[in-house]
C-alpha positions in Angstrom: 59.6 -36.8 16.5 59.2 -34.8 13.3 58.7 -37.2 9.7 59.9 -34.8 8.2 64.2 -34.2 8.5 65.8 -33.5 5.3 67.6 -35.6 3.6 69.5 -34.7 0.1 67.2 -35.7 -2.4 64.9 -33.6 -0.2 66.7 -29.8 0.2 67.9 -30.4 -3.6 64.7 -29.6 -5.0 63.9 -26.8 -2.5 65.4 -23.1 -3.5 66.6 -21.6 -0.7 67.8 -17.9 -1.2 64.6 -17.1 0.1 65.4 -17.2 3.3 66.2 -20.7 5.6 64.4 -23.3 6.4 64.0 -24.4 9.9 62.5 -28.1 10.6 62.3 -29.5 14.6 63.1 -32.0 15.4 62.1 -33.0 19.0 62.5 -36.9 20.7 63.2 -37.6 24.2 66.7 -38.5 24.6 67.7 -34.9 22.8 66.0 -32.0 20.5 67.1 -30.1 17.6 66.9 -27.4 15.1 68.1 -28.6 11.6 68.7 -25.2 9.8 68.5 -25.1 5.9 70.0 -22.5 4.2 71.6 -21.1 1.2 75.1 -22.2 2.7 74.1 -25.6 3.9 72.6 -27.2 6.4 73.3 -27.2 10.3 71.7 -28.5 13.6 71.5 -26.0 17.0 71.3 -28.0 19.8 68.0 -27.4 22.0 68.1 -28.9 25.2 65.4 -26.8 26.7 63.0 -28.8 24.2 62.5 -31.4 25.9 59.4 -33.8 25.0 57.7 -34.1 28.6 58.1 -30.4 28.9 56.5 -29.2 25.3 53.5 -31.4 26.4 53.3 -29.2 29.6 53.5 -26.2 27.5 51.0 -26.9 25.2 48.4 -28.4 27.5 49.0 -24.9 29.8 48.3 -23.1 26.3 45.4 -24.6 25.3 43.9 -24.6 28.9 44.6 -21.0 28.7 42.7 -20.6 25.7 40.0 -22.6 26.9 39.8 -19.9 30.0 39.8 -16.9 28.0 36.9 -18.3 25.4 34.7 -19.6 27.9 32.9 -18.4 30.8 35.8 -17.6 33.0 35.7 -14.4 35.9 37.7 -11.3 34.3 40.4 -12.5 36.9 40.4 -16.0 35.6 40.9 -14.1 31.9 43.9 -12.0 32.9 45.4 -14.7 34.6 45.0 -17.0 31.6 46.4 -14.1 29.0 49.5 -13.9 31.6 49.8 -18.1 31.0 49.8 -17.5 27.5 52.6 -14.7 27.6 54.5 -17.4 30.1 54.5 -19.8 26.9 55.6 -17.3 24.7 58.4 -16.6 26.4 59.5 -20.1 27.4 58.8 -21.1 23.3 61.5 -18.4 22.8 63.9 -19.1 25.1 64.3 -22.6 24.2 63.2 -22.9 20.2 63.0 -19.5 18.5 65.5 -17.7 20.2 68.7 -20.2 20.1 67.6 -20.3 16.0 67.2 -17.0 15.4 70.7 -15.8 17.3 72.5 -18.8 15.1 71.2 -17.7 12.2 72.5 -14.2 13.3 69.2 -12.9 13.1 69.8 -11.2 16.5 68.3 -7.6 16.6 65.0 -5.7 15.4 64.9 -3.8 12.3 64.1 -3.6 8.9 63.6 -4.9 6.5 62.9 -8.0 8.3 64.6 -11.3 6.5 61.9 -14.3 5.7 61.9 -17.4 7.1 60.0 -21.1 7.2 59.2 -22.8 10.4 58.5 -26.9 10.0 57.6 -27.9 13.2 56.0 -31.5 13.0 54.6 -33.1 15.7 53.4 -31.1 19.1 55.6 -28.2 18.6 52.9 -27.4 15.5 50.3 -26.5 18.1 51.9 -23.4 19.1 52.6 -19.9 17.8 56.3 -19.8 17.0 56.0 -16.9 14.7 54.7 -15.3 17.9 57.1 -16.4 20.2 59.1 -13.9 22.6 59.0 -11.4 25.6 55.8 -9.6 24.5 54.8 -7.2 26.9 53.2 -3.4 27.4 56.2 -1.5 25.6 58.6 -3.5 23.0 61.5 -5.4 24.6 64.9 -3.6 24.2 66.4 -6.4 23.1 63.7 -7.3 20.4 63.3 -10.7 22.3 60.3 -11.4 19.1 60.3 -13.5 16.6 58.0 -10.6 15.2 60.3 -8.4 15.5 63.2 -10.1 14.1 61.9 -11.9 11.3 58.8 -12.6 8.8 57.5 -16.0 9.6 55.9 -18.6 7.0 55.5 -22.3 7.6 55.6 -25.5 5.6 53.8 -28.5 7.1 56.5 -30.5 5.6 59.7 -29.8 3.4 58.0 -31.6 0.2 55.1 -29.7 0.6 57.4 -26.6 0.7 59.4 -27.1 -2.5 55.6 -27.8 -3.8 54.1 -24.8 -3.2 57.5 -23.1 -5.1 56.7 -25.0 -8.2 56.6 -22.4 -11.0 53.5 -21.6 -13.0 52.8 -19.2 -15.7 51.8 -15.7 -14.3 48.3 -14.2 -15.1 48.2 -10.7 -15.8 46.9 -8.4 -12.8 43.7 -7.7 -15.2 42.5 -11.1 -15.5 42.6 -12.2 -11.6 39.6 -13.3 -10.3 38.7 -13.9 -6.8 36.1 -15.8 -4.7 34.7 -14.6 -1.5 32.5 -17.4 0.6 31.0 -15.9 3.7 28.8 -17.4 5.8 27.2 -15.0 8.3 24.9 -17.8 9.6 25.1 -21.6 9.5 22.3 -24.1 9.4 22.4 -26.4 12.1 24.5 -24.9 15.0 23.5 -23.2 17.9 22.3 -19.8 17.9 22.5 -20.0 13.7 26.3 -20.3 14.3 26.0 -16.2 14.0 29.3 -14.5 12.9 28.0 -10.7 13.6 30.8 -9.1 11.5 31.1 -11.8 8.2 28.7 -9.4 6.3 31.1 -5.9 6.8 34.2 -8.3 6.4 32.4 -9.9 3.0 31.8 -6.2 2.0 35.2 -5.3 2.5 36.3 -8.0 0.1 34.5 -7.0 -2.7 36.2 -3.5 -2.1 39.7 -5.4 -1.7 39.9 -8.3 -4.4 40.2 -8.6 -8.2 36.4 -9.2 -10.1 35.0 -10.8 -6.8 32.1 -13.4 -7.2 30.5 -13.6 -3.5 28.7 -16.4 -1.8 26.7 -15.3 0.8 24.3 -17.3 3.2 21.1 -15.1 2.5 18.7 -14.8 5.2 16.3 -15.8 3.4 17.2 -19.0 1.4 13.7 -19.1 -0.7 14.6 -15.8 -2.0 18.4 -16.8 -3.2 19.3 -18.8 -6.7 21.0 -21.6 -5.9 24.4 -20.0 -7.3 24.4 -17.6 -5.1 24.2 -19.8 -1.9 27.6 -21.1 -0.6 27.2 -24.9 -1.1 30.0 -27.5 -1.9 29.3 -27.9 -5.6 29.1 -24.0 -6.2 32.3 -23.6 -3.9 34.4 -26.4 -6.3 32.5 -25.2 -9.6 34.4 -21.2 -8.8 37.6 -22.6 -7.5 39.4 -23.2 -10.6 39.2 -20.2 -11.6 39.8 -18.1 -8.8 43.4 -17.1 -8.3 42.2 -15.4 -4.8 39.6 -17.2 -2.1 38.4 -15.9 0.6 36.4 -18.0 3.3 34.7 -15.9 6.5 32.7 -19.4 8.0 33.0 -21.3 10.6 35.4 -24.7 10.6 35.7 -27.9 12.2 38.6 -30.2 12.8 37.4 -34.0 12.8 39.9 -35.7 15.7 39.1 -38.8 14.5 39.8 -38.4 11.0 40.9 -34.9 9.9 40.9 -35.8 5.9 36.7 -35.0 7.4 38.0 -31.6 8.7 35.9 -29.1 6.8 34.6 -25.3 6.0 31.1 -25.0 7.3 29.1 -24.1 4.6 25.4 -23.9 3.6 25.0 -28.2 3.1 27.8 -29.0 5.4 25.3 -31.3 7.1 24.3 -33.5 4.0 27.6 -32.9 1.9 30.6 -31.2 4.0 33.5 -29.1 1.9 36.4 -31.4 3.5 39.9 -31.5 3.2 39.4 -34.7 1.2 37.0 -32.9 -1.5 40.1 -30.7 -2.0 42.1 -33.6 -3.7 41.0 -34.4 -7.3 40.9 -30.5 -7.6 42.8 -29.1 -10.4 43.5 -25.4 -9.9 46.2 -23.7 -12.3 45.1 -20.0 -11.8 45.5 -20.5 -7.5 47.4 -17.9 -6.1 46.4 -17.4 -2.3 43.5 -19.2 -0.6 42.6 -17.3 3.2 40.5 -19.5 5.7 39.2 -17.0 8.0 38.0 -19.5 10.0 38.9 -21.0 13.4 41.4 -23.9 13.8 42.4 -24.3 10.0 45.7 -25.0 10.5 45.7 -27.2 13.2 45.8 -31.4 13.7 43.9 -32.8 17.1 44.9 -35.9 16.0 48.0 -36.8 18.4 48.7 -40.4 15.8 48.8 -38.1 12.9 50.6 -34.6 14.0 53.8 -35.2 11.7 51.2 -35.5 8.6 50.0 -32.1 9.4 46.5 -33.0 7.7 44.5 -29.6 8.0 42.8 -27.1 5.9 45.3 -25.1 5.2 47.7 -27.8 4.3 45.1 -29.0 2.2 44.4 -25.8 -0.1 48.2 -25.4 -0.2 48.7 -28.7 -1.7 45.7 -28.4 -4.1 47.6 -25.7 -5.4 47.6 -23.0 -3.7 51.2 -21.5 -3.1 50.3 -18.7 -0.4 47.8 -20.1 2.6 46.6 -18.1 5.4 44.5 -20.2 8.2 44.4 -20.0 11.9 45.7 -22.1 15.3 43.2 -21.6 17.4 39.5 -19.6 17.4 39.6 -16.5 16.6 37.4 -13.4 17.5 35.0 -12.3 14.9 35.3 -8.5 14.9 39.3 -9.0 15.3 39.5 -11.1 12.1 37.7 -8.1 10.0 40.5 -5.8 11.1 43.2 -8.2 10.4 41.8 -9.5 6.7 41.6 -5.1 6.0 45.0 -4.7 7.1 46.0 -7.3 5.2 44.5 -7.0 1.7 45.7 -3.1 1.9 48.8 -4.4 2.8 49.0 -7.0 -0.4 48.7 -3.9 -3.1 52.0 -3.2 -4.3 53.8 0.4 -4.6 51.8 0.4 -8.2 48.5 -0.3 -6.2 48.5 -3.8 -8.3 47.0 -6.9 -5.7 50.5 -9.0 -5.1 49.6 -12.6 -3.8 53.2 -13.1 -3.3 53.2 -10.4 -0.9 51.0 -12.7 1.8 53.8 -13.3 4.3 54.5 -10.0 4.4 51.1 -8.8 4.6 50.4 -11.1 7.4 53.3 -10.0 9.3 52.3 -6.4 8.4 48.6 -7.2 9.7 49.7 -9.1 12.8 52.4 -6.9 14.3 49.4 -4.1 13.8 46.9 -5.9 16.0 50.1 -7.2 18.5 51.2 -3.4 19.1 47.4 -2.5 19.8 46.8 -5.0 21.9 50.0 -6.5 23.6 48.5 -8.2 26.8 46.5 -10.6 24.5 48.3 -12.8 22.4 45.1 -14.8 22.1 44.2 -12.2 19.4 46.6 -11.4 17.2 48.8 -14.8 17.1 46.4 -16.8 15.7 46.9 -16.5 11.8 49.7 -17.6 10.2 50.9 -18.0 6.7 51.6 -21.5 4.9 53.2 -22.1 1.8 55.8 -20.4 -0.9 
């Protein structure tokens, strides 16, 4: 059962002409959808959600997964793609759907209205901005929350109203941005070698505002220490940086995910973790983008409700707009949605727009869903957290 239902005190401090709110909440005697909006709030019924059955779903997800990233046959692969597809579809037809159609968001078209999705608890393991009937050609019906909506989520409604906090604007002309890419990593297997992190680091610098990069060199002997992506260097730049950009590896801690962490160059003797993110103090933040696997995701069952992840952690540091990932995600596939993206972010003006990201994302996402429909393991992965 979700922590996090709204009471009064709760939606009053929480603008919602942006577009409503929707927070799960899922027990076993019944399941809900409480729906905030502009006009009030109301509850739609879900008694597809059952408990018992969204632990079915999930574990079939994530065994799915497991098949296609492994060392499955090619059968094995397509038959754990089609599992994934069979999730989607059952996620819509008993959570997205019956929200979307009561919030008479009930065909395709454009432009698409904005939404947040609070899931709490085991519901936050799955893709319900991707939910739907994906298959080869688009459903008639626009059975997508894709293609319906533009999906954000909150990890809880506090956090939401948080991320909204005003803060003075910085002129376009004095953004800066941070790019951390880690093409290697001492101490795992094979170097931990992300083939693509140096074209997606390049890319960047083309992309973002006065970029400072911080790049595992090949050759540390050769590299100042400033250059090299350490802990103190990453937290020395971040307070400054209204972008930041992380191509690495991560690693959610089960046991104790305020230990969940980026793996940079000393992540061995002194790990950037969720925790280090706390005493941070970081004014010019703007969008933070952890293109890294599993940053948005809690594998501690006792603590799913306190949705204690990367992401959630930049977004509460202060960064209104966070994009992080469910699941891992494929290295070349991550370059082409972070391009589509950061093109997708310039305004009409061609002036970088943080507050653009959900769009972008959506933009960036749809892109990779209409080339490759059949695999929902690469293209549903990223989402976008905060304002």
């Amino acid at each position: 059962m979700t922590s996090d239902v709204p009471g009064p005190s709760r939606v009053r401090t929480l603008t919602l002409t942006l577009g409503p709110v929707v927070v799960f909440n899922v027990a076993a005697h019944r399941s809900d959808a409480i729906m905030l909006t502009s006009g009030g709030i109301t509850s739609q019924p879900l008694p597809g959600l059952g408990q018992a059955k969204l632990v079915e779903q999930v574990n079939t997800f994530y065994q799915a997964l497991d098949t296609i990233t492994g060392t499955g046959s090619p059968l094995d692969q397509i038959r754990a793609e089609e599992a994934l597809r069979r999730v989607l579809s059952w996620l819509w037809d008993n959570a997205a759907g019956p929200v979307l159609d009561a919030l008479g968001y009930n065909a395709p078209g454009e432009p698409r209205p904005r939404l947040w999705w609070v899931p709490g608890g085991l519901l936050s393991f799955l893709p319900i901005h991707a939910a739907g009937h994906h298959t080869s050609s688009p459903d008639p019906a626009g059975r997508t929350v894709m293609d319906r909506a533009i999906s954000s989520y909150a990890p809880t409604i506090t956090a939401l109203a948080h991320a909204r906090t005003p803060r003075p604007a910085s002129p376009a002309a004095d953004l800066r941005s941070l790019i951390v890419a880690m093409p290697t990593t001492p101490g795992l297997p094979y170097d931990g070698r992300l083939a693509h992190v140096t074209a997606e680091a390049a890319l960047l610098q083309r992309h973002l505002p006065r970029p400072t990069l911080l790049t595992e060199p090949s050759d540390v002997s050769d590299a100042t220490a400033a250059q090299v992506p350490t802990r103190a260097a990453v937290l020395e730049h971040l307070p400054g940086s209204a972008i930041a950009h992380f191509a690495c590896h991560g690693y959610n801690d089960p046991a104790d995910p305020s230990q969940s962490r980026l793996l940079l160059h000393d992540h061995r003797r002194n790990p950037l973790t969720v925790a280090a993110l706390a005493p941070l103090t970081l004014d010019d933040a703007r969008l933070a983008y952890l293109s890294a696997c599993s940053t948005a995701r809690t594998d501690d069952n006792s603590l799913l409700d306190e949705a204690i992840h990367l992401a959630a952690a930049f977004q509460l540091a202060g960064f209104p707009h966070v994009i992080g990932t469910l699941w891992e995600i494929n290295d070349e596939v991550a370059v082409e949605v972070a391009d589509t993206f950061y093109t997708a972010l310039t305004d009409p003006n061609g002036t970088l727009d943080p507050d653009r990201a959900a769009w972008a994302l959506h933009h960036a996402t749809c892109a990779q869903r209409d080339l490759r429909p059949a695999a929902p393991h690469l293209w549903a992965s990223h989402i976008h957290v905060g304002a």
